[in-house]
N, C-alpha and C positions, 0 to 999 in steps of 0.2 A: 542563340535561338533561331535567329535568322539563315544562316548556315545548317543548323539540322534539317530544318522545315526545307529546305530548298533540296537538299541530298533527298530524305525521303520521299519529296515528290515524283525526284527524277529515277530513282530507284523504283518507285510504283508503275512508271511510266514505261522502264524500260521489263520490267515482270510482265505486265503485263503485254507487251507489244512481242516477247516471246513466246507467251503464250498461245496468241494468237498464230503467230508463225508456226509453230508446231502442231500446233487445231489444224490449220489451214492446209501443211505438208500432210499432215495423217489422211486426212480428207482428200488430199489431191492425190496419193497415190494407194488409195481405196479405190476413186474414180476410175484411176489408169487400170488397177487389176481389171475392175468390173466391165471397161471399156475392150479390155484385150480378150475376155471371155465371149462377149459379143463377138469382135472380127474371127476370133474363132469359130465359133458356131457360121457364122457365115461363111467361112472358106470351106469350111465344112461340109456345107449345103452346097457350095459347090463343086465342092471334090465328087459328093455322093452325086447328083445330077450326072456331072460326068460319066464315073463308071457306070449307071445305070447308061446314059447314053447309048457307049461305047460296047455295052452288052447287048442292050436290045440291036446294036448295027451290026453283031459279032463282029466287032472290030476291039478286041479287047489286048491283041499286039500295041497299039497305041498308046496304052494306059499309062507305060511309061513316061511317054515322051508329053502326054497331059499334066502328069504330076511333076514334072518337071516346067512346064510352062507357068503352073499355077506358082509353084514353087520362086519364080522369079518376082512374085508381088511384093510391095516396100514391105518392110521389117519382120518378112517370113524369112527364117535363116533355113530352117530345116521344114520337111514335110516329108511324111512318110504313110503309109496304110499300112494295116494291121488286121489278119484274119483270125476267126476263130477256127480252132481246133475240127469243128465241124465240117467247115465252108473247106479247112484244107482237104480232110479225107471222104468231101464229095466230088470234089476237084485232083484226088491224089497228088496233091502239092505240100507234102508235110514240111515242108523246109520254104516255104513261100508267103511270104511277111510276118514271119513269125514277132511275137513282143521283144520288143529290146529292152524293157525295163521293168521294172516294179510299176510304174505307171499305167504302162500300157498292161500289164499283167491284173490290174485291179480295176483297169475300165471294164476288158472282158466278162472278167471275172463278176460283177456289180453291175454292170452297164450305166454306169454314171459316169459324170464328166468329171474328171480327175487333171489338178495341174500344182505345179510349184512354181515357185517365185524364187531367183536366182539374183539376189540385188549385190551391185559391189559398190567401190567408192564414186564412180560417174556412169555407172551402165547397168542396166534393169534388162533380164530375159525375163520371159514366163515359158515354161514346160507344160504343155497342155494336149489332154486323149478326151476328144467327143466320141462315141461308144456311137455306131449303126445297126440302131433296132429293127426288126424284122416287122414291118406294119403293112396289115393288108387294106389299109383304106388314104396309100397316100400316094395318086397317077399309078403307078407299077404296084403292084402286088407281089412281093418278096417272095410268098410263100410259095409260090406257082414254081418259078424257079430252083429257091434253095429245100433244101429236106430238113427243116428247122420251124420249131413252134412258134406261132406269134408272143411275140415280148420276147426272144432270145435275141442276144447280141451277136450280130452278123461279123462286126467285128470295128475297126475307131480309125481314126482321120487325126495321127499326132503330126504333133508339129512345134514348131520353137520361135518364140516372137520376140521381137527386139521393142522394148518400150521403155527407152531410155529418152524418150524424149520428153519423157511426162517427169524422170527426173531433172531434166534441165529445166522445166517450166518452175519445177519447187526451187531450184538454188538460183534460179534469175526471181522467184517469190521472194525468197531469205535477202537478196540482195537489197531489194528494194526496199523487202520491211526495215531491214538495218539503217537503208540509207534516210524511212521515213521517222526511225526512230529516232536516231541523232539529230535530225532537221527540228523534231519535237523537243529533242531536249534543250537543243539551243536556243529557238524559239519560247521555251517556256522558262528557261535563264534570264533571258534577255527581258521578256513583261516582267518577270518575280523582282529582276533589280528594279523597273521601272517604276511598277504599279503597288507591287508588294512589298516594298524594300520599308515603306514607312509604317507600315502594319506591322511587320515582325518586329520594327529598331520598337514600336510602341508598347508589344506586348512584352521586351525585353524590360525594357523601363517599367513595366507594372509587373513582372516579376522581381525584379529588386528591388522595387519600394514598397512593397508586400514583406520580402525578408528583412526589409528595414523596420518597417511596422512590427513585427513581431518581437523586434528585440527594444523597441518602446520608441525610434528614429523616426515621425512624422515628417517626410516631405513629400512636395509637389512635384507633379509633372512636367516640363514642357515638350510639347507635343511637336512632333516635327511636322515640317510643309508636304502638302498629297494628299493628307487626310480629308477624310467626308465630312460634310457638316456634323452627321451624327454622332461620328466619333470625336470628333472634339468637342460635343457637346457631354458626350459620354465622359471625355478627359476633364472635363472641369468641373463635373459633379464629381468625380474621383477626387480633385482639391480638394474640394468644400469640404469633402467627406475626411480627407484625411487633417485638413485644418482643427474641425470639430473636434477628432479622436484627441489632435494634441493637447487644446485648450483643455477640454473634458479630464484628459487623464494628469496632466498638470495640475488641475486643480484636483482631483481627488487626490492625488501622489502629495502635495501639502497641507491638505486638510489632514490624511490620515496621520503625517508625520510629526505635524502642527499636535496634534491629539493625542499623541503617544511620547511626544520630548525626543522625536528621535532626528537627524540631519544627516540625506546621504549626499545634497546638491554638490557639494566640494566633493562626491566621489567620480572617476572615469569610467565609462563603459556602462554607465546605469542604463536597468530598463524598469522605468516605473510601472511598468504592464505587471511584470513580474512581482515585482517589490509590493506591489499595494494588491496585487492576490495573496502574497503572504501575511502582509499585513492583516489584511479582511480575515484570513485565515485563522494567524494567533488573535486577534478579539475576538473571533468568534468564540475561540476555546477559551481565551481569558473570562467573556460574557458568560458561558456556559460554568466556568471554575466559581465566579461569584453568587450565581443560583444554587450552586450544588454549596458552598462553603455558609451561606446567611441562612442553610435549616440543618448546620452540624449542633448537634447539641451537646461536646464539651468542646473543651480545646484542644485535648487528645486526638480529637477526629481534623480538627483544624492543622494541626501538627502533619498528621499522618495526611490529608489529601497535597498540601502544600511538598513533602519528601516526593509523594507521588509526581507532582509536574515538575519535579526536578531530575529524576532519573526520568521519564517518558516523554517529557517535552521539550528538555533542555540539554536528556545526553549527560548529567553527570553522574560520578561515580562514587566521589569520596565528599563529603558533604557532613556538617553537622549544626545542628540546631541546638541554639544555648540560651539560657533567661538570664540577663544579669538585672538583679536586685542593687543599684548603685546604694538604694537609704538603707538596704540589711546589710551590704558589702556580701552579697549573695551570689552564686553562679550555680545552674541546675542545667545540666544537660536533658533538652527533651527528646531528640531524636537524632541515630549518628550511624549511615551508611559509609562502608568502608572505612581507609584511612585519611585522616581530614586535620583533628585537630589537634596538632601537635606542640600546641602552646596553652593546653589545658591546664597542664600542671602547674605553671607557674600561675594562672589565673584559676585555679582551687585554690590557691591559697591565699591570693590577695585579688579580684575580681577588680579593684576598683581601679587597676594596669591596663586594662583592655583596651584599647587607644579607639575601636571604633566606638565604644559604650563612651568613652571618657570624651571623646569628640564629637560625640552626636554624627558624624559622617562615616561614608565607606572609604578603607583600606587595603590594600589592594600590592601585590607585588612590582617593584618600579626600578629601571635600569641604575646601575651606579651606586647605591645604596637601600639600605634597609628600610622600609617604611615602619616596618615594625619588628623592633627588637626579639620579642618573647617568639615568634616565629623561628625555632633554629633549625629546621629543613630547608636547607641551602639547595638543592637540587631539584625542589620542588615552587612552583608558583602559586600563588594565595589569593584570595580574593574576600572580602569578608563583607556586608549587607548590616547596615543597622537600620531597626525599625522600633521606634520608639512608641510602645503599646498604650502605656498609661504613663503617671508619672511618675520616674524615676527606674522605670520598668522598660528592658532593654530586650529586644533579640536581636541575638547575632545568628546569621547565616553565614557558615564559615564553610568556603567552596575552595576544594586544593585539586590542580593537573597537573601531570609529571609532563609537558612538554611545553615551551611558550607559544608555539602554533596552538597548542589546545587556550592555553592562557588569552592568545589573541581573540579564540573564538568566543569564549567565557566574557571575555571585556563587550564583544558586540549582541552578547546575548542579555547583558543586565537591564539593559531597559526594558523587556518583556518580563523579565526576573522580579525589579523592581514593583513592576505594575501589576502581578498575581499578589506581592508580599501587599501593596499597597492596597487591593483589595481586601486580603483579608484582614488587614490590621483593624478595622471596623470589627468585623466580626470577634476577634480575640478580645476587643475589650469590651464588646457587653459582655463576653463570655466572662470574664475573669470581674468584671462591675456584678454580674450574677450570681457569681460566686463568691463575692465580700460583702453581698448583701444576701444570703442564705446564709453564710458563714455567721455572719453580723445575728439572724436572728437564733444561730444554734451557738452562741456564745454570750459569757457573763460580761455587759461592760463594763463593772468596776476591775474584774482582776483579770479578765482574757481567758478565761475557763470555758472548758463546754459549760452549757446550762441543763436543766430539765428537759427542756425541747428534745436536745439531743440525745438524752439519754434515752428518750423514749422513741424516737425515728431509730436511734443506732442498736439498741437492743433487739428490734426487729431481724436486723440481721446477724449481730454475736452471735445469738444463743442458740439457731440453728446450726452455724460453723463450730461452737463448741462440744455441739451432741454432736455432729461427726466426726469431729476430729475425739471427742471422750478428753477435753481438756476440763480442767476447774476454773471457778474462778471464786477468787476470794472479795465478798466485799466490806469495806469500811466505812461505815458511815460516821462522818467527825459532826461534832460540835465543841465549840468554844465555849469554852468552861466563863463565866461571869461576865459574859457581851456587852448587855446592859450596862453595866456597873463604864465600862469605857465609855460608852456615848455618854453617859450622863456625867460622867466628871469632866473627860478632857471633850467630849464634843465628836461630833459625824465622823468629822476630816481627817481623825488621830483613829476612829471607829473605823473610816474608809482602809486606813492604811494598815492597818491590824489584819484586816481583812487579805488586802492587798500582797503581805509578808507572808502572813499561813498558806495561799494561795502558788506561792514562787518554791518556799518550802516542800509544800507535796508536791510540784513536781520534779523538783531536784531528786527527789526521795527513792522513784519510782522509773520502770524503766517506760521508753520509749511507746511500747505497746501497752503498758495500761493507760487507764484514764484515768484524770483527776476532772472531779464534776459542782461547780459550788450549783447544791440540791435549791438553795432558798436560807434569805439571810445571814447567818453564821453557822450553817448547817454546810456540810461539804460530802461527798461521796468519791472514793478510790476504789474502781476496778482492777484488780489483781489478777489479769488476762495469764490461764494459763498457769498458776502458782502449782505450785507442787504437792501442797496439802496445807491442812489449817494450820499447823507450826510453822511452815514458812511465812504464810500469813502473817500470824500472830508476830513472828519475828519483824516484819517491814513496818507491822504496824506503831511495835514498840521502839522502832527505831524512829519515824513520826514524832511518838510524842517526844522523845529524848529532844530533838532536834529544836521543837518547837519550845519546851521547857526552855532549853538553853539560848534560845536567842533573844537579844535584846533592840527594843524597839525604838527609838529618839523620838522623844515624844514634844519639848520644848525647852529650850538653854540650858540643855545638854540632861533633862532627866530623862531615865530610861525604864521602860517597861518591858515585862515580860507575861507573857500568858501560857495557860496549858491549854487542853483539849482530853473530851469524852470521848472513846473508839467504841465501835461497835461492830462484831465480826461476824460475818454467816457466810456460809461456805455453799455454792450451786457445783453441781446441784444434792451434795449431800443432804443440804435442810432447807429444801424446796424442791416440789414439781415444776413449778412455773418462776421464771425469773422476780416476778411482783413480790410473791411468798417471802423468797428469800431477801429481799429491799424491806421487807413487812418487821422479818425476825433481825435484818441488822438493825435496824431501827430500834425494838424492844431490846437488844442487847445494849445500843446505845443508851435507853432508859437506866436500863440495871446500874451501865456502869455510872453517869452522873448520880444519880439517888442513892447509891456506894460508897460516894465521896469525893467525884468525878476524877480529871488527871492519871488516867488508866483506861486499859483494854479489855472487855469483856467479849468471851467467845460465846456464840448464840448456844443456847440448850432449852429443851421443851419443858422444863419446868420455869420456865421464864416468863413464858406467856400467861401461868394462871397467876402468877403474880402482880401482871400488868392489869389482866381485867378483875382482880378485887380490889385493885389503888384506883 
């Protein structure tokens, strides 16, 4: 720094000092023209005094040997007079000082004073025509004499000047500037090392320790010897100032890392400046992830914002999210961006393998050997995330990069990873605690059946997707044929389990998308989502009670029961406008068939109804 500052002063020093010289040379031979115009015009006035002279003596043989005498003054080379045209053919001298140039030809001609400047490398002429006007108010009166109008030109006084001394004056100027220039430059060398040499080493020193600071390297000055009080007063609040930053950012760079489980002290080249704007950075986003995650209202949305800060915040690509149910030996993929999990299959069929589920910790690809067997992408690195929601209720986040550079980045990104999952692990389990207590009250607790409740929230929405899509539905309303008669002989508990068996029965019976509903006490309802018509119906139904005829119940040291069941069949919306209608006429059909001789299927018909309401 100190070396630039020093060139560009001397640089400024010497622009400028040329400057000048060349101002001062233009200037000085403007002077010299303007000065030789002058002694012109004066020789001038004396030439013409002369001839006038020499006329009024009629002694005008002499003229010669006048311009010739004048002619010998210092740096007149030439001199010569110049008549006009007129003066010669009053005179009959056509051939008698005629113009010898363009010059002299353009004085006549204008009567202005006409010259050029003939500059070489060490010698300056001027070419110069003063023009003699015919004026009758100056001693002599021209006009008396010549046969010419006042203002015409009588004719000019050239001549050739030497004014080379005016350029020696400019190159003995140049010398001197030069030599005044260098005496400056070296002079100003000489104080900059003396005076200025500990100003620039200082300002050196606070630009490195400014780039030092930036990359998070806090140190101090020492100030070298020459300095002013004030600057070294100025240098040791710069300590303080950079002391402070280090302590300051020291401790925010531990607190925030303290706060996050992360440690980079054992790394080289740190800058905590940096490190803890990104810090500040990801909680900020993590802060903001946990506002927006505590008002998702399922877990779908909880799923889908978390996939979200995995491909936009964290850069991945193949990734997937899994529920492992350890107490159902259960596994459910809930969400799966690209290629990821290739040890799925083996954990569909046995979930209770998964080594992160099985260990409660994270899993992870590791030099030398297999961390995890069921992983059989050999070419590929793994990463897997357990987070334990409720209990016995697992997510795995299963993170796969095809490069170990991406792996390595992956390992240094799970602490941020960890602390979004950890976030919303709260949130997932009131979500899913929400969900087993709304579940809870749309379900029967003896036998795990929808109940009433839900038959009447979910019907809300069948029966509009039914009228659009133009599907059926068949329904069955069961009862247990002689209920009573069990609690009373063998008791609740043998009553509970009676229950409990018809219960597992209809839904073995039935497929996936109907429902099976216990309506209220030994009363049961089977929706038939979708059946084909009432003969299919009637077929599942009679397949029902077969099943329940045939099965036998253990009731106590080793006797066994068995019971039937009353069907009742109405078909929506054949025999009904409104879903209730048709719940109304299975029900009557139910009546028909108990009152019949029960242990059978009665299919609804409108002569049914006037029978109910005369009994």
């Amino acid at each position: 720094m100190k070396k630039k500052l020093l060139i560009l002063s001397v640089l400024i020093i010497i622009i400028l000092s040329i400057f000048i010289t060349f101002y001062s040379l233009y200037n000085l031979r403007n002077v010299g023209i303007k000065s030789a115009i002058h002694n012109a015009n004066s020789i001038s006035e004396v030439v013409k005094s002369g001839l006038t002279s020499h006329m009024v003596n009629n002694n005008m043989d002499d003229v010669d040997t006048f311009i010739r005498s004048v002619s010998n003054i210092r740096n007149i080379e030439k001199l010569w007079l110049v008549r006009s045209e007129k003066i010669n053919q009053q005179f009959n001298t056509t051939s008698f000082n005629i113009p010898r140039d363009k010059i002299d030809e353009e004085v006549l001609r204008t009567g202005e004073i006409k010259y050029e400047v003939d500059e070489g490398l060490t010698t300056s002429k001027i070419r110069i025509s003063i023009p003699y006007i015919a004026q009758p108010d100056k001693g002599i009166d021209c006009l008396k004499c010549h046969n010419v109008s006042q203002g015409e030109t009588l004719g000019a006084v050239s001549m050739e000047l030497d004014i080379s001394s005016i350029k020696e004056i400019g190159i003995e100027s140049l010398y001197l500037t030069l030599f005044v220039v260098m005496l400056t430059v070296l002079i100003f060398t000489f104080i900059s090392k003396k005076v200025l040499s500990p100003y620039t080493f200082l300002l050196t020193l606070f630009k490195d320790n400014l780039n030092y600071a930036l990359n998070g390297n806090f140190k101090k000055i020492e100030p070298p010897f020459g300095l002013s009080e004030d600057i070294r007063n100025l240098t040791n609040d710069y300590n303080n100032l950079m002391i402070t930053f280090k302590d300051t950012t020291e401790e925010i760079d531990k607190k925030l890392q303290g706060f996050i489980g992360y440690r980079t002290e054992f790394l080289t080249n740190r800058n905590p400046l940096s490190e803890s704007r990104e810090i500040i950075k990801k909680l900020s986003n993590l802060y903001q992830f946990k506002k927006e995650v505590e008002q998702d209202s399922s877990k779908e949305e909880i799923y889908k914002r978390l996939a979200d800060v995995m491909e936009n915040e964290f850069e991945l690509r193949n990734f997937t999210f899994s529920e492992i149910d350890m107490l159902n030996n259960k596994i459910t993929k809930v969400i799966e961006k690209g290629e990821s999990f290739y040890c799925y299959k083996t954990l569909c069929e046995s979930p209770e393998l998964c080594r992160s589920a099985r260990t409660k910790s994270d899993v992870h690809s590791i030099d030398l050997h297999n961390s995890c067997q069921y992983f059989d992408e050999k070419d590929k690195y793994y990463y897997c995330f357990n987070i334990n929601i409720v209990k016995s209720l697992y997510l795995i986040v299963h993170c796969v990069v095809d490069t170990e550079e991406e792996f390595e980045q992956l390992k240094q990104k799970t602490v941020f990873i960890k602390n979004y999952l950890k976030e919303a692990t709260p949130s997932l389990e009131v979500n899913l605690l929400m969900n087993a207590l709304k579940n809870s009250a749309f379900r029967d607790g003896l036998t795990g059946l929808y109940n009433r409740k839900f038959l009447d929230e979910h019907s809300k929405k069948l029966i509009p997707q039914v009228k659009r899509e133009s599907l059926n539905i068949g329904v069955l309303m069961l009862d247990m044929d002689h209920f009573k008669a069990v609690n009373d002989e063998y008791g609740h508990d043998i009553g509970d389990k009676v229950l409990k068996e018809l219960g597992s029965i209809l839904e073995e019976s039935v497929r996936e998308s109907d429902l099976v509903i216990r309506y209220g006490g030994e009363e049961f309802i089977v929706l038939l989502v979708g059946v084909k018509d009432a003969e299919s119906a009637l077929k599942i139904a009679n397949n029902i009670g077969k099943k329940v005829r045939e099965n036998e119940i253990d009731v106590y040291a080793g006797a066994k029961l068995k019971k039937t069941i009353s069907i009742g069949l109405s078909m929506f919306p054949q025999d009904g406008k409104n879903f209730d209608s048709v719940l109304k006429n299975a029900d009557i059909a139910l009546y028909e068939a108990k009152s019949s001789g029960r242990d059978k299927v009665v299919r609804f018909k409108e002569e049914q109804v006037s029978s109910v309401d005369l009994f």
